[in-house]
VEXZA-297449 format. One line per 5 residues: number of its first residue (from 1); their letters; for each residue x, y, z of N, C-alpha, C. Coordinates in Angstrom, 2 decimals. Atoms other than C-alpha are relative to their C-alpha. Example, Ala and Ser with C-alpha at 12.3 -4.5 7.8 and 13.67 -1.06 7.14 Angstrom:
2
1	AS	0.89,-1.19,0.00,12.30,-4.50,7.80,0.90,1.20,0.00  -0.82,-1.19,-0.06,13.67,-1.06,7.14,-0.77,1.09,0.73
end
This chain:
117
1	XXXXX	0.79,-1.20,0.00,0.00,0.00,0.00,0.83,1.27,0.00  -1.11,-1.09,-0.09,3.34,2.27,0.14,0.18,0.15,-1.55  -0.43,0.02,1.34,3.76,3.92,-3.53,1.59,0.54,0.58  -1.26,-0.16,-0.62,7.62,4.18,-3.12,0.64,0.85,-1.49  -0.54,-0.97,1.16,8.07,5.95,-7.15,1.04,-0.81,-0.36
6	XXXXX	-0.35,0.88,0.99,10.65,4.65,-9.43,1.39,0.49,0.46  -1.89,-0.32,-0.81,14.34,4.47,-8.11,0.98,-0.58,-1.61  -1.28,0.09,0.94,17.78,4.03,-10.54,0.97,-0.48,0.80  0.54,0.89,1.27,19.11,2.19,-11.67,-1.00,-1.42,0.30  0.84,0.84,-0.01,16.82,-0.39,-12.39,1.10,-1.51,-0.75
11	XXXXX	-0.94,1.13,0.67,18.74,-4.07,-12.87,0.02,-1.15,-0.57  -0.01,1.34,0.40,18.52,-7.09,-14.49,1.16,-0.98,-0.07  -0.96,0.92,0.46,20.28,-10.18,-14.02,-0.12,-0.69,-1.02  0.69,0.99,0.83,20.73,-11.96,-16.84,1.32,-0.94,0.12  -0.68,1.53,-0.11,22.39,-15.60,-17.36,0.19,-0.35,-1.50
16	XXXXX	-0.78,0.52,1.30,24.22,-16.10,-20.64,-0.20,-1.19,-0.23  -0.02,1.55,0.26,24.06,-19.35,-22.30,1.25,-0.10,-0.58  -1.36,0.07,0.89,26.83,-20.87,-23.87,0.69,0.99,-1.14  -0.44,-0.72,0.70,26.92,-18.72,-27.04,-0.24,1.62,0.45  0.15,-1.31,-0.50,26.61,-15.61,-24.93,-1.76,0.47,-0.10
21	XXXXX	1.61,-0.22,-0.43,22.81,-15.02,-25.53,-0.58,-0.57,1.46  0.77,0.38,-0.94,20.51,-14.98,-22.83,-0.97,-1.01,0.34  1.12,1.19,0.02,18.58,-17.36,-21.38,-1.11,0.45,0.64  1.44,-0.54,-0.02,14.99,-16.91,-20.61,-0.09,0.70,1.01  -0.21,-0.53,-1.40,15.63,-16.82,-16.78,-0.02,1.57,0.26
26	XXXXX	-0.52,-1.22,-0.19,16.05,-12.96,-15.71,-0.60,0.24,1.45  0.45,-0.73,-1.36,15.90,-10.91,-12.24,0.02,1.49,0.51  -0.07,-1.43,0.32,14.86,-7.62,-12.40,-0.06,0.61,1.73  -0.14,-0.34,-1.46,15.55,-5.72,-9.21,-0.12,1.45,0.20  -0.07,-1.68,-0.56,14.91,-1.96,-7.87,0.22,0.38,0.83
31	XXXXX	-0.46,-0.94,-1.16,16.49,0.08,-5.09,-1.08,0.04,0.60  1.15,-0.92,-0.81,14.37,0.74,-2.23,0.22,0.86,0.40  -0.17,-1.11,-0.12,14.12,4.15,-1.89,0.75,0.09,1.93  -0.76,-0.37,-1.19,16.44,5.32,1.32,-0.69,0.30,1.15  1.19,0.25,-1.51,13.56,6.17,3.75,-0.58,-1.31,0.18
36	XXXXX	1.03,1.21,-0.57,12.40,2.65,3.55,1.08,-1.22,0.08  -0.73,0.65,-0.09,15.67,0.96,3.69,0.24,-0.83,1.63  -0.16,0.67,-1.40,15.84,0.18,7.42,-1.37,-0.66,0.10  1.30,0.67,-0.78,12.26,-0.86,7.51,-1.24,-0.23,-1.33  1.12,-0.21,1.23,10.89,-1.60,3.96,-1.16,-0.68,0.21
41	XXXXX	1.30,0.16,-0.32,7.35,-2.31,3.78,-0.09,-1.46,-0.83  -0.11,1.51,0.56,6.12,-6.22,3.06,-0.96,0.28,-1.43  0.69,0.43,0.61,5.07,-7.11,-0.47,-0.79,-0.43,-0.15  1.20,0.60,0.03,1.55,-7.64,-1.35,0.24,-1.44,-0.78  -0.21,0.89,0.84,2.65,-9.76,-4.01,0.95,-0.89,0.16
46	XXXXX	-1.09,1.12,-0.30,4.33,-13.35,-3.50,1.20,-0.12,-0.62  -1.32,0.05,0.23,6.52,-13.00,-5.97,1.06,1.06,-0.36  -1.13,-1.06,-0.16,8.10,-9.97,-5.12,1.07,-0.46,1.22  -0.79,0.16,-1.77,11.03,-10.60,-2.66,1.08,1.09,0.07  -0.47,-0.80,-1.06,12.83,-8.45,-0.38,1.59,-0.54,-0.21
51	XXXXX	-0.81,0.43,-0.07,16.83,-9.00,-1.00,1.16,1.35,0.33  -1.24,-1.57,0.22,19.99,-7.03,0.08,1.26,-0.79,-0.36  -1.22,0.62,0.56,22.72,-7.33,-2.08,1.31,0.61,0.43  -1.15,-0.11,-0.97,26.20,-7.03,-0.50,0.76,0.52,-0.70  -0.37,-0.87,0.26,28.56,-4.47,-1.26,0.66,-0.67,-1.28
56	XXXXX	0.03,0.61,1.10,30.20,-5.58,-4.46,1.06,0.77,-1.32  -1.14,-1.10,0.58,33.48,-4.46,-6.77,-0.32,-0.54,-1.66  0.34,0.54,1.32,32.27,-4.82,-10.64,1.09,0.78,-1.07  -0.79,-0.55,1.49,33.71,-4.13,-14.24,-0.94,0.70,-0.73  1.11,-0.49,1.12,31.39,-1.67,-16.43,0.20,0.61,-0.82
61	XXXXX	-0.04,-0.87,1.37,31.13,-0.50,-19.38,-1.37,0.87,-0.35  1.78,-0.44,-0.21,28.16,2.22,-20.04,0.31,0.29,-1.80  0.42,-0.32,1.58,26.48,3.02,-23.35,-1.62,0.70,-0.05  1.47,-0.95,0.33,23.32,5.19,-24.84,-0.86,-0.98,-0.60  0.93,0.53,1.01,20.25,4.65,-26.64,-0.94,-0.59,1.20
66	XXXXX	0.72,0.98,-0.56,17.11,2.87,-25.95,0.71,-1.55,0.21  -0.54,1.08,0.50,18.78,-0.58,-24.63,-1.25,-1.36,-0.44  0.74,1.20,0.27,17.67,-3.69,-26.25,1.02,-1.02,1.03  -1.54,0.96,0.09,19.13,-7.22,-25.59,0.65,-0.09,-0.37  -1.33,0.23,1.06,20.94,-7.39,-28.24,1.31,0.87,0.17
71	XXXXX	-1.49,-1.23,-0.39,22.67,-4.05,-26.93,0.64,-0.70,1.21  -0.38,0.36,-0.91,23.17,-5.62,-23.95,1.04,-1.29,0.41  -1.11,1.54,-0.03,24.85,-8.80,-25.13,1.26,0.53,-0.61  -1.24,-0.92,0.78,26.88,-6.98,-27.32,1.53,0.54,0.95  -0.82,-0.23,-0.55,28.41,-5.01,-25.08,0.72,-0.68,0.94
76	XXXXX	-0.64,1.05,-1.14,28.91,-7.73,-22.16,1.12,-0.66,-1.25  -0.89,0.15,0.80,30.88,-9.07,-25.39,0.96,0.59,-0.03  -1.59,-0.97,-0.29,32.92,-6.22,-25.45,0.93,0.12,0.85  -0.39,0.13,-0.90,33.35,-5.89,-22.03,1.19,-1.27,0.54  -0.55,1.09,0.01,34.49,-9.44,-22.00,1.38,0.19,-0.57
81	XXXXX	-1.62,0.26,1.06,37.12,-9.13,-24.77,0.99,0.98,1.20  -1.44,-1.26,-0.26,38.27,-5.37,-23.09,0.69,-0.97,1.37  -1.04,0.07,-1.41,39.12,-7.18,-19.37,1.09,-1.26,-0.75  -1.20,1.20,0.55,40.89,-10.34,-21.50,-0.41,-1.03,0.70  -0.71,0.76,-0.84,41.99,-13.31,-19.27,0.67,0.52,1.13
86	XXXXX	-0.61,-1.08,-1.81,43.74,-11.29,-16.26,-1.54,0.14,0.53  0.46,0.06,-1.30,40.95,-10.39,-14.89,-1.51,-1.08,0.11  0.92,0.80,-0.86,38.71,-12.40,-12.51,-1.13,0.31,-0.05  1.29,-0.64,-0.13,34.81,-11.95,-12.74,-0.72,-1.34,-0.38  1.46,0.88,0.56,31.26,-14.40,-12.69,-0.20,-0.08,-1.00
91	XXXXX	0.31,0.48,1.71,30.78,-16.07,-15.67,-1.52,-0.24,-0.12  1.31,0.81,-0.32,27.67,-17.45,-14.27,-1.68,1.24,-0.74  0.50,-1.23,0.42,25.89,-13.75,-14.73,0.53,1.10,0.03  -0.26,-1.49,-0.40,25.83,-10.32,-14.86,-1.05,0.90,-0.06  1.35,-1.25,-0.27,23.69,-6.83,-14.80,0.21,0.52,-1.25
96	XXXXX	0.54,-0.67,0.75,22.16,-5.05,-16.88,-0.87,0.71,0.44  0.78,-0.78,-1.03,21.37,-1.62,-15.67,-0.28,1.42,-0.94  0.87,-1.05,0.53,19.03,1.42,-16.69,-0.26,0.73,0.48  0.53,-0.88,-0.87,18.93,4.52,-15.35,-0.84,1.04,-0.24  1.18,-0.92,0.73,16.15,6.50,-17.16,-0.98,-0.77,-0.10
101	XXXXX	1.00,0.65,0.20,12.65,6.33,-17.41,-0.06,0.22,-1.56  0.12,0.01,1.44,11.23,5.40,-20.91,-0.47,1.36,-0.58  -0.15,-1.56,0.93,10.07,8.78,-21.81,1.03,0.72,-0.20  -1.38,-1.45,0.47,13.70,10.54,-21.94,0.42,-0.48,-1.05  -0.26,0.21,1.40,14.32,10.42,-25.35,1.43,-0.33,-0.53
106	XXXXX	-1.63,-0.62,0.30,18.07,12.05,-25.35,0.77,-0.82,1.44  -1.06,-0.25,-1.68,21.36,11.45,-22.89,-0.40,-1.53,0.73  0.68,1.12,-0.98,20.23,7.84,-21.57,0.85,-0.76,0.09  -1.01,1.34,-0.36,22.65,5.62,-19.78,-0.72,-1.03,0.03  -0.01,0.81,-0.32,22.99,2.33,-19.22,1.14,-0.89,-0.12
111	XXXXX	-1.16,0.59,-0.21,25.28,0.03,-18.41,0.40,-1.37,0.17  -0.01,1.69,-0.34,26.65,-3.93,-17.96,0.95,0.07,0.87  -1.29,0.43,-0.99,28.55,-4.99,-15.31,-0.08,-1.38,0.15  -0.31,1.27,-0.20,30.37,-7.85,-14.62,0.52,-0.12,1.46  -0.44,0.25,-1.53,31.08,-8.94,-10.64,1.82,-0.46,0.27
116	XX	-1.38,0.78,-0.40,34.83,-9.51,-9.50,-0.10,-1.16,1.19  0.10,0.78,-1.36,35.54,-12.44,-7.72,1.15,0.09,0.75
end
């Protein structure tokens, strides 16, 4: 019953398959706004859940445009090639993050990150 408004970035995990495309799976996740962080309010809905994710040292690369998937694989591609072999990071997944709402036309980040292990 709390409208809490639309926080940034907004994230998706997604889970690569072998040839780097995604697999169906995904986990879209939103900030809870900072007044409701010590005491967020319970989900009406079952399959919303409540998670805090732990502080966390990533690799990113940002880019414009409306993203698609395809932008999004792309670049985790890139990303991939730029760190090489040296460095260490989850193969398993990564993010895919959006920090504009769909009406801003111009100027729109977004970004992939990859997790260090």
């Amino acid at each position: 019953g709390v409208g809490m408004g639309m926080t940034a970035p907004v994230s998706i995990t997604a889970f690569p398959a072998e040839d780097g495309s995604l697999q169906q799976k995904v986990k879209v996740s939103l900030r809870i706004p900072s007044q409701y962080q010590a005491n967020p309010p319970c989900p009406s809905d079952e399959s919303i859940k409540i998670e805090e994710r732990q502080g966390m040292t990533i690799y990113s690369t940002q880019f414009g445009g409306y993203a698609k998937e395809v932008d999004y694989v792309n670049y985790a591609a890139k990303l991939k090639s730029a760190l090489g072999s040296e460095a260490a990071f989850r193969k398993d997944f990564y993010f895919c993050s959006g920090y504009d709402p769909p009406m801003k036309p111009y100027g729109r980040r977004n970004e992939v990150w990859f997790v260090k292990e």
